[in-house]
N, C-alpha and C positions, 0 to 999 in steps of 0.2 A: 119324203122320208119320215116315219116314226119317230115319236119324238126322241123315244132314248135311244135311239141310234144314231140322231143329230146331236144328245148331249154327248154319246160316245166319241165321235167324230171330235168334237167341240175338243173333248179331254186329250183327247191323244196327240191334235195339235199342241194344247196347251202346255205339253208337261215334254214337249220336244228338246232338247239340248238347244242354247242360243247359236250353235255353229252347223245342226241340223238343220234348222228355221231360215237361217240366211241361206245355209245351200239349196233350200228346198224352194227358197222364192226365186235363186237364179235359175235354177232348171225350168220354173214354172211352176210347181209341180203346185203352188200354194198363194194366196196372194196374203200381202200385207193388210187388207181388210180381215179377213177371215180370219189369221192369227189374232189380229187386234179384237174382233168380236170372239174365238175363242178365250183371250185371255178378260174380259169384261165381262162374260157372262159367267166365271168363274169366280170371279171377284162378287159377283151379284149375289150367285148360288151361297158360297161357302164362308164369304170375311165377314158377316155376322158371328161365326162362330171364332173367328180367329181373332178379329180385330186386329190386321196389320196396313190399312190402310185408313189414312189421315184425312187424304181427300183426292177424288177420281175426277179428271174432267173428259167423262168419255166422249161427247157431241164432239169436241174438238180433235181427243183422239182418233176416230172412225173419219171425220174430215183428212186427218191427216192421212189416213192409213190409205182413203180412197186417190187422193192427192200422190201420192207416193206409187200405187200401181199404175195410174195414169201417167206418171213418168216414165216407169220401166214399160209400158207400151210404147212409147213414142219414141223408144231405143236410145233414150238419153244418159250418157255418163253417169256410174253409181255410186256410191260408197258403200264397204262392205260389210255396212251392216243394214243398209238399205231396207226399209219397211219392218224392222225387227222392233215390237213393242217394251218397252221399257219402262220401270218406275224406282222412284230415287227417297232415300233415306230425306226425309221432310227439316233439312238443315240443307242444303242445295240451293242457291237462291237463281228464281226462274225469273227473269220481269215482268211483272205483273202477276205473277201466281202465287198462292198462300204459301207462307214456310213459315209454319208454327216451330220448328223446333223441339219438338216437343212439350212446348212449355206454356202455363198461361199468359206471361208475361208478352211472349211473340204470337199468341193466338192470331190475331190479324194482322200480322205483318205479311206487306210487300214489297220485295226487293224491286228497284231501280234498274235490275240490272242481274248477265244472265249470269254465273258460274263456267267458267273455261271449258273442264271437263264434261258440260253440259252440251254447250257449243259443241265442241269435239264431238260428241257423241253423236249432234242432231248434223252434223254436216256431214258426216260419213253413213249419215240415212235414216241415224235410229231414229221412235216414235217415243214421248213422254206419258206417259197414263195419269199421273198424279204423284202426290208424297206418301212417303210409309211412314208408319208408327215407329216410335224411337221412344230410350230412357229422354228424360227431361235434360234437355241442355247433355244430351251425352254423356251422364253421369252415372250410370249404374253398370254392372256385368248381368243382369237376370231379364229385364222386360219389363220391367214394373214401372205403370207412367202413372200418377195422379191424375193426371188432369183428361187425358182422353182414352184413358182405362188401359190396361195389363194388358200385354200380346199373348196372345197362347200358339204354345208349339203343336206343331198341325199331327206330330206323329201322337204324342200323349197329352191331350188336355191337362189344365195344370202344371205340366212342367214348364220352366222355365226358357223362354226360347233363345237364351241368350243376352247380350247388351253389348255394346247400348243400339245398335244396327237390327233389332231384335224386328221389326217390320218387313225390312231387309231380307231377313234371312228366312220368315215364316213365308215371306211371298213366292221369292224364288221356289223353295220345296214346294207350295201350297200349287204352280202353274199359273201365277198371276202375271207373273213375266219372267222375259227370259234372259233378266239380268237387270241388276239392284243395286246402286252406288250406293257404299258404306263409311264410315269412318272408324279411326280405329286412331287411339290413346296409351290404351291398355290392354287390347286386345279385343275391342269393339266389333271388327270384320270376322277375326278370328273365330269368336265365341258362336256367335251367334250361326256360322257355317257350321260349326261342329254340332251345335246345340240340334239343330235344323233338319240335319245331313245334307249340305250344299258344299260347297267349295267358297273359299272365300281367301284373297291375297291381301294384305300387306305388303304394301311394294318399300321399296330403299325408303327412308327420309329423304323428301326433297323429289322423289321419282317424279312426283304426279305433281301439277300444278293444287294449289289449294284455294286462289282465285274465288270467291262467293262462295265459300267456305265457310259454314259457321265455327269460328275457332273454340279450342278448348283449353289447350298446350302449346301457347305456339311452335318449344321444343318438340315434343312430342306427338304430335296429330300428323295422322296419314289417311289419305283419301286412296278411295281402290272398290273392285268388287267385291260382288257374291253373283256367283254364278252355278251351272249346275255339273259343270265340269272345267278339268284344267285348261283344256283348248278352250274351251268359250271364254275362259282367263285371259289366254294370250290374246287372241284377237281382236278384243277390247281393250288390254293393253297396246298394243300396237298401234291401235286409233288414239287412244289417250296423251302415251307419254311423252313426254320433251318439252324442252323449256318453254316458259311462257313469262315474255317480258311485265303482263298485268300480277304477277308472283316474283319477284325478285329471289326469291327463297329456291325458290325451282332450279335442278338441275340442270347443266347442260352438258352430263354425257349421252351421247350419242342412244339412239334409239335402235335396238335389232329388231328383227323382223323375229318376234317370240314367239310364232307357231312353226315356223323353220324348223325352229329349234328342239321340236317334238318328236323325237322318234325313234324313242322305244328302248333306245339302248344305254344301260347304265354297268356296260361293265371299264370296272378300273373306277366305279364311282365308290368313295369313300365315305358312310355315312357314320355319325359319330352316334353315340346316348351316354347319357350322364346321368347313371342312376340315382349317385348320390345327390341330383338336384329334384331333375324332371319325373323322378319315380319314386320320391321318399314317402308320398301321399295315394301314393292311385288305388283307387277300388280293381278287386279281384277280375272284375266284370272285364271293365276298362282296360286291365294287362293285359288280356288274355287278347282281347281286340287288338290291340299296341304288337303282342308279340306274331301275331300270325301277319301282321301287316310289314313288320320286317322280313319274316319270310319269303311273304311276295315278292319284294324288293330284291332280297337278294334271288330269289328264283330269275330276276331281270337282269342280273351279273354283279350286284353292287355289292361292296363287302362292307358288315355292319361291326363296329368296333368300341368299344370303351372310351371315353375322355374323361378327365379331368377338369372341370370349367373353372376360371379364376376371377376372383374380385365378385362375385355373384352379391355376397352383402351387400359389397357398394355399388353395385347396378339398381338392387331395390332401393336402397336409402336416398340414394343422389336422384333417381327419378320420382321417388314420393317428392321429394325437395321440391322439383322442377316443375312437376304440375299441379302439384297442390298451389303455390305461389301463382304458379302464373292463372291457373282456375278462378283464383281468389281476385284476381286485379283484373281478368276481364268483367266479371261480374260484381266490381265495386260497386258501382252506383244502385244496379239495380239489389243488391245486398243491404246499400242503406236506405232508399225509397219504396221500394218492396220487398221487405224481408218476407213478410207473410204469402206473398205469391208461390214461395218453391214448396215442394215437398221437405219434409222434415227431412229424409236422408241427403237432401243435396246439400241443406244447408250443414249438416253434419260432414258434411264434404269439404264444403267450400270456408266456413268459417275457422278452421286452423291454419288453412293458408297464410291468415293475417297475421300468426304470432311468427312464421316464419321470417327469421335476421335475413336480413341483406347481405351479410358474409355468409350466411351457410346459401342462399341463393344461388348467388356468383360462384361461389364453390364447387356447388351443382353443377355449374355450367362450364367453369372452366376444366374439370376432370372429366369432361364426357370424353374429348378428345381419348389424353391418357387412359382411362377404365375400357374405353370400344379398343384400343392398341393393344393391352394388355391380355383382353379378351380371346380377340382374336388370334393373337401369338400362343393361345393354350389349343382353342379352339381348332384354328386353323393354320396354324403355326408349324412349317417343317419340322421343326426340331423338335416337333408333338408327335408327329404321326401324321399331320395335314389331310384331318377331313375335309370334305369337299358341303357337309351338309350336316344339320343335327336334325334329331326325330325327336318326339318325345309325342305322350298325348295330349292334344288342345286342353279339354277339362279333365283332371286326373280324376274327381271322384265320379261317380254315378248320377245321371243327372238330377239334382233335387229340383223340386214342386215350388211355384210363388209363395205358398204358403211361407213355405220352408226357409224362405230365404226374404222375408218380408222385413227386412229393418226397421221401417218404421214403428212397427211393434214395438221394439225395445229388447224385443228377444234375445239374450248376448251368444245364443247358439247359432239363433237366425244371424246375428252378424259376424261369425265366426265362418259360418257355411259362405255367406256373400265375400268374404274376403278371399277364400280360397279359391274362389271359380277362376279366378284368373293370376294362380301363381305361374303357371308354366308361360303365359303368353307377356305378362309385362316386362321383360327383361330386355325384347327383341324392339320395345319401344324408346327406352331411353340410348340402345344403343343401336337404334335405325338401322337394324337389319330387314331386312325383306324374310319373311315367312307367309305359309301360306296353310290354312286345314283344308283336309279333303277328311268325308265319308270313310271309315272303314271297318263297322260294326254298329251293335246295338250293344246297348246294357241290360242288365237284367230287368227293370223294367218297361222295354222297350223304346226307349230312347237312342239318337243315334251317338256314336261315340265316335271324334274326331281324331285324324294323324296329325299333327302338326310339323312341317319342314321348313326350317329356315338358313340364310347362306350370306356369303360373304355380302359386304354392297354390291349393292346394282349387278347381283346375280339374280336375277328373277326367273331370268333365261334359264337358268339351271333349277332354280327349284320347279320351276313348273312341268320340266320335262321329266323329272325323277314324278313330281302328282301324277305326270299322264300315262307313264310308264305303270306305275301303278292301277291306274285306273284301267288300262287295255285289259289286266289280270284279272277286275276282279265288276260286281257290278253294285256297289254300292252306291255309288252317283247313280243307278239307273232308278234307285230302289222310289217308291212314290205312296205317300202318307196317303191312307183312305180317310177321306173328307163328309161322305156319309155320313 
């Protein structure tokens, strides 16, 4: 075969949805080598220019991937993600594998020991490729790493690929694999989905085990993907969720079968918007993306409606409270023995944590209860109008450039721009809602521009079938950055 019709080949494996991949290796039609060598020679080609990978261990990948088909020959019991190649936000700890973290600090750290959702993942079949590129200790919304250089977003160089999942999210769009464990704070999964044009969830607080977790918030950190559509969401969800006694924090409701729950039909669904919160900011570009993707929605039966959201102040205040504090006191020591290790905006980050009182702390934490109650009773509250779901767009402005948003400059526009990237998505962190961005436009300078839906707890099941409902309408998820 010619060569560029081998690289063709290559590509069009690579850039396959994670639920087309798995089906295509039950039928046959594909082996788990050949995806694993589509997606590494992708990574070979093209993440020089991106920089979203930290570190690749392919000899072992391609072992595995051969290992893996030589199973499904020999007609042996699967899991159903079975020879599907995968690679994970480099805070994941694998035993014996590097997880920088992003950070110098953990440059050569190896974990003891493997992360749950990792497990999960490799026993139901999936294949490991290596760590992505991440903000430093998961502390930024843009991409910006000192230490092992800026990610760049694969549709516009220089813009910003999102944070702090930003390897994450370059990789999935880029076809380096076909699903990205992220985290998410402040909207870390989120951002960098939308930034990307990928798909990316936020499950419940507490959904997903956090087990070999590099923590950030113990309140507020959620672990989840980025995918390239809403079904390759659920079906990774469904391998993932439920409790895990190595997480005490972990839930133990009950687990559905989240691709069941896909299909198609959202009439009698109630979707809410609150302009006065989620729209007071958004570039022209951005609405116009926002409003045609309500459209579709309701072309799927859903009726889109007005709310009124309550305590919104004290959803930002009480969750600055919470992570700031707790950011601060997991990185005490290394705050007083190596200050000079971080990037200047981390520690701009992390050092007001310390003036925070222990009554406004506890404060924080004891009204989360009441602020999620009250929230929700506006939100999704009968005596509201009882949406079923809120919309809004993931990043309301137009996507700005690293430059743009480079804090450590000193820039006070550059830190104005970085504060806003994620007003719409930190609200759903202190009050551990499940949300989830899908794909559903460009901006005017061609960047993709995210939906954001989020829903009652431990409705996942719903949000995700209102993204897939969506998704059947329209083909944003299908859409694919030229890497050229």
């Amino acid at each position: 075969m010619p060569q560029d019709a081998a690289l063709a080949q290559q590509d069009d494996l690579a850039t396959l949805s994670l639920v087309e991949a798995a089906d295509a290796l039950v039928r046959g039609e594909v082996t788990a080598l050949a995806l694993t060598e589509a997606c590494t020679a992708r990574i070979r080609r093209h993440d020089a220019a991106l920089n979203s990978v930290i570190w690749l261990d392919e000899a072992a990948a391609l072992e595995a991937a051969a290992a893996a088909d030589r199973r499904r020959a020999r007609g042996e019991a699967l899991g159903p993600l079975h020879g599907v190649p995968m690679a994970h936000k480099d805070m994941y700890y694998q035993a014996g594998k590097p997880c920088s973290c992003g950070s110098a600090i953990r440059r050569d750290f190896r974990p003891t020991y493997t992360a749950t959702l990792i497990s999960r993942l490799e026993e139901a079949g999936a294949l490991t490729l290596g760590g992505l590129n991440m903000a430093e200790f998961a502390q930024n919304p843009t991409g910006h790493n000192r230490h092992f250089g800026d990610c760049q977003n694969p549709w516009v160089r220089g813009r910003i690929t999102g944070g702090s999942s930003s390897g994450s999210g370059a990789a999935v769009a880029a076809g380096f694999a076909f699903m990205a464990l992220g985290s998410d704070t402040g909207g870390s999964i989120r951002l960098p989905a939308s930034a990307c044009g990928v798909t990316g969830l936020k499950p419940t607080q507490t959904r997903l085990s956090r087990h070999g977790v590099m923590p950030l918030s113990f309140s507020c950190d959620n672990a989840g993907p980025l995918t390239r559509t809403a079904r390759d969401c659920a079906r990774v969800m469904t391998v993932m969720a439920g409790h895990d006694p190595k997480d005490p924090t972990s839930a133990r409701e009950p687990v559905p079968d989240y691709e069941a729950a896909l299909d198609g039909d959202l009439r009698g669904l109630r979707i809410g918007v609150a302009r006065e919160w989620f729209l007071e900011a958004v570039d022209a570009d951005v609405l116009r993306a926002f409003e045609t993707a309500l459209d579709v929605l309701r072309g799927r039966g859903a009726m889109v409606v007005p709310v009124e959201l309550a305590m919104m102040q004290e959803v930002l205040t009480y969750g600055a409270v919470v992570s700031r504090a707790e950011a601060a006191t997991i990185h005490a020591t290394w705050m007083r023995d190596r200050p000079g290790d971080f990037a200047a905006h981390i520690s701009g980050r992390l050092f007001p944590g310390y003036a925070v009182p222990a009554a406004y702390y506890l404060e924080a934490l004891s009204r989360r209860g009441p602020v999620l109650r009250g929230f929700a009773q506006a939100a999704f509250g009968a005596a509201f109008g009882a949406v079923d779901l809120l919309a809004s767009p993931t990043i309301p402005g137009a996507l700005p450039s690293l430059a743009e948003t480079d804090i450590d400059s000193g820039d006070p526009e550059a830190i104005s721009r970085f504060g806003a990237i994620s007003r719409n998505t930190r609200p759903f962190n202190y009050l551990g809602l499940p949300a989830i961005s899908i794909p559903c436009g460009f901006d005017d300078r061609g960047a993709p521009v995210g939906l954001q839906l989020a829903g009652r707890p431990f409705a996942e099941a719903r949000v995700m079938q209102a993204a897939d409902a969506f998704q059947r309408d329209t083909d944003w998820h299908r859409r694919r950055p030229r890497l050229d």
